[in-house]
TORBASE-454839 format. One line per field, with one value per residue (C-alpha): residue in three letters; x, y, z; residue number from 0. Coordinates in steps of 0.05 Angstrom, whole numbers, plus 5000, padded with zeros to 4 digits. Each point is the difference from the previous one (the first is absolute). Example, Ala and Ser with C-alpha at 12.3 -4.5 7.8 and 13.67 -1.06 7.14 Angstrom:
residues 2
resn = ALA	SER;
xx = 5246	5027;
yy = 4910	5069;
zz = 5156	4987;
resi = 0	1;
***
This chain:
residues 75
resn = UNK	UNK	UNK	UNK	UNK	UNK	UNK	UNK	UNK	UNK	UNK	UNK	UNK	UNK	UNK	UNK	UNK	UNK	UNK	UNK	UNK	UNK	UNK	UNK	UNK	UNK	UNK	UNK	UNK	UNK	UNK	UNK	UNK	UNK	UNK	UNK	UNK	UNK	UNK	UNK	UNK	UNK	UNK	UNK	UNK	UNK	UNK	UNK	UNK	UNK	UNK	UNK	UNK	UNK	UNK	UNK	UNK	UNK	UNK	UNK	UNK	UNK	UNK	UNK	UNK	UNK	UNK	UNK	UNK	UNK	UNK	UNK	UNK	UNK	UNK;
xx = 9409	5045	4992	4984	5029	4969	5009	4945	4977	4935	4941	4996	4920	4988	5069	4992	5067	5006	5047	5025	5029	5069	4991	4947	5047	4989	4937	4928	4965	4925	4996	4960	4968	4976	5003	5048	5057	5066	5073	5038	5069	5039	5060	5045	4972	4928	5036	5023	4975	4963	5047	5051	4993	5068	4994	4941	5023	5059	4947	4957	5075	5017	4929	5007	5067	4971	4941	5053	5043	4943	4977	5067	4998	4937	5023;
yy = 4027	4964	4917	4978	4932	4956	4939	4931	4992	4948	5026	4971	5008	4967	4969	5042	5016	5079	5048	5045	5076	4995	5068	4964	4948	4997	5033	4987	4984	4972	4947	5024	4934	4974	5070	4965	5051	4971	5033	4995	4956	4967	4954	5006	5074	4958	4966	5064	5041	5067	5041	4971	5059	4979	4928	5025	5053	4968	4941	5054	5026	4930	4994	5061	4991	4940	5028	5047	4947	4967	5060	5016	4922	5019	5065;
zz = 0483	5037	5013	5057	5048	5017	5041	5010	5055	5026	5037	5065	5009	4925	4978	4927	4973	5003	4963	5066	4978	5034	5030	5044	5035	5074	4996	5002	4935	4985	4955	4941	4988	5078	5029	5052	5041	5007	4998	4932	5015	4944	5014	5056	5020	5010	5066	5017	5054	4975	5052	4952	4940	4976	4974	4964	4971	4982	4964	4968	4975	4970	4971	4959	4980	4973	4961	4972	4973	4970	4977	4961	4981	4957	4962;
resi = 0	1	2	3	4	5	6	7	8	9	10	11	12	13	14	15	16	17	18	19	20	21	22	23	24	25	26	27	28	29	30	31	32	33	34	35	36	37	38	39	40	41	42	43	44	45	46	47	48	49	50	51	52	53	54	55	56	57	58	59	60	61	62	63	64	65	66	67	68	69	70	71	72	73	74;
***
């Protein structure tokens, strides 16, 4: 089974610290603890525009590439 990215992100309805899948970035998500809706952002791509599909793919690109290296960090 392959591992997933993630990326940390705060709700904005309840301020709880949430663990965000990074194929969610610049979507909608519901907070699992408040129930609140917000859009998942992370870093620079959180300022960016949704139109802007290329800064956050290109973050959800660095965040993976990070979970990799940790990943190979590990084993």
């Amino acid at each position: 089974m392959p591992e997933m990215a993630y990326f940390i992100q705060e709700c904005p309805t309840c301020g709880r610290t949430l663990h965000v899948r990074v194929e969610y970035l610049g979507k909608k998500v519901v907070c699992q603890h408040c129930g609140g809706r917000f859009v998942a952002c992370d870093g620079p791509a959180g300022r960016a525009s949704l139109s802007d599909s290329g800064l956050l793919m290109k973050r959800a690109s660095e965040l993976i590439q990070q979970a990799e290296e940790r990943k190979h960090r590990t084993h």
